[in-house]
C-alpha positions in Angstrom: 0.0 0.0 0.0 1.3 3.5 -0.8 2.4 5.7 2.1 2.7 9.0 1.9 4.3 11.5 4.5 2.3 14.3 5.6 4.0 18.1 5.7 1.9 20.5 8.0 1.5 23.9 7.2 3.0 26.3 9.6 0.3 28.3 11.9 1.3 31.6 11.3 0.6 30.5 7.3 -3.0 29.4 7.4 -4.7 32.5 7.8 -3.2 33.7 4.1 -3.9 30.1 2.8 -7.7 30.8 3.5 -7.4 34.2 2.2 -4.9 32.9 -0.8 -6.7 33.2 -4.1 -7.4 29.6 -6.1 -4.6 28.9 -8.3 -4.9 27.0 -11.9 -2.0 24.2 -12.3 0.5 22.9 -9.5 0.8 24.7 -6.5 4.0 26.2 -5.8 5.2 25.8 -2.3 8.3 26.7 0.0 10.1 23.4 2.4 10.3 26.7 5.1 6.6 27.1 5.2 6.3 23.3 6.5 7.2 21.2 9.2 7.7 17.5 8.3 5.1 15.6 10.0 4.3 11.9 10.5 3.6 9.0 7.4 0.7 7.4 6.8 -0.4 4.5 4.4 -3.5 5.1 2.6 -4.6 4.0 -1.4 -4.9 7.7 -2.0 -4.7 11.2 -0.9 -8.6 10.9 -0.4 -7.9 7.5 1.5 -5.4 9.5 3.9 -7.6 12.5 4.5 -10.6 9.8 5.8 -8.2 7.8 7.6 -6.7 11.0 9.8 -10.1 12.9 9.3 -11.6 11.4 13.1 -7.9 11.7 14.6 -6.5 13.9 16.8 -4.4 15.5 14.0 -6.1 15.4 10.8 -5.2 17.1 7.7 -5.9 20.7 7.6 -6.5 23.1 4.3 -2.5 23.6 3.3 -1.5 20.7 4.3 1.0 18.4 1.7 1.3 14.9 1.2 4.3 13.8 -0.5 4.0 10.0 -1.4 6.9 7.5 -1.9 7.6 8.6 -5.6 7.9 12.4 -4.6 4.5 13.8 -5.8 2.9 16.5 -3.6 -0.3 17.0 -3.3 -1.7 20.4 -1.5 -4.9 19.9 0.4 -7.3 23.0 -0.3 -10.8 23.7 0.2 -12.0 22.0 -2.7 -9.9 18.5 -2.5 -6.2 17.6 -3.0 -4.6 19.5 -5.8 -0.9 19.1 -7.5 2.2 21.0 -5.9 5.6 21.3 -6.2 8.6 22.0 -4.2 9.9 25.5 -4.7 13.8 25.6 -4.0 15.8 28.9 -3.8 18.7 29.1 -5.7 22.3 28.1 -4.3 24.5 30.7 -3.7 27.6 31.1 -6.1 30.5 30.9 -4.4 33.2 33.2 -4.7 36.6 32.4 -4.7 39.2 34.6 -3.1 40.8 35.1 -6.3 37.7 37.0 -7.7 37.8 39.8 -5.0 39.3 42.8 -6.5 42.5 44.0 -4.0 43.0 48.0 -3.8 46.3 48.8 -5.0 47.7 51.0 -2.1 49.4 54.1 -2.6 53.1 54.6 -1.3 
């Protein structure tokens, strides 16, 4: 059975989420907004929200669930929904040799 591991929304962020307007196409979403949360195995995001919907921690509108293959799917209002991961950019790094040294005057 597939499991898929649950990454809660962050409190301070699901009072925009509610006031967020409905996006078409994936969802693009940010690893800081979450926090990594348990796994659960379920035949389908649906399957998952029933199973943890009588629990004492049951998905909440924002809510991800990223199954074994990496797909995310964001819960909203109107059902589960394609997301993706949205990762900054690495820093370049800079070499020593790159900084310019002022000449100094004698």
């Amino acid at each position: 059975m597939p499991s898929y591991k649950i990454h809660r929304l962050k409190d301070h962020l699901r009072q925009y989420f509610r006031h967020a307007p409905h996006v078409s196409g994936a969802a693009s979403v940010k690893p800081r907004d979450y926090n990594p949360g348990e796994a659960v195995e379920a035949k389908s995001p649906y399957a998952a929200y029933f199973e943890l919907r009588g629990s004492s921690a049951p998905l909440e509108p924002g809510d991800l669930l990223e199954s074994d293959a990496g797909d995310l799917r964001i819960f909203k209002f109107v059902g589960f929904e394609e997301a993706r991961w949205v990762l900054p950019d690495p820093k370049p790094e800079i070499s020593r040799d790159a900084i310019p040294v002022p000449a100094t005057v004698e």
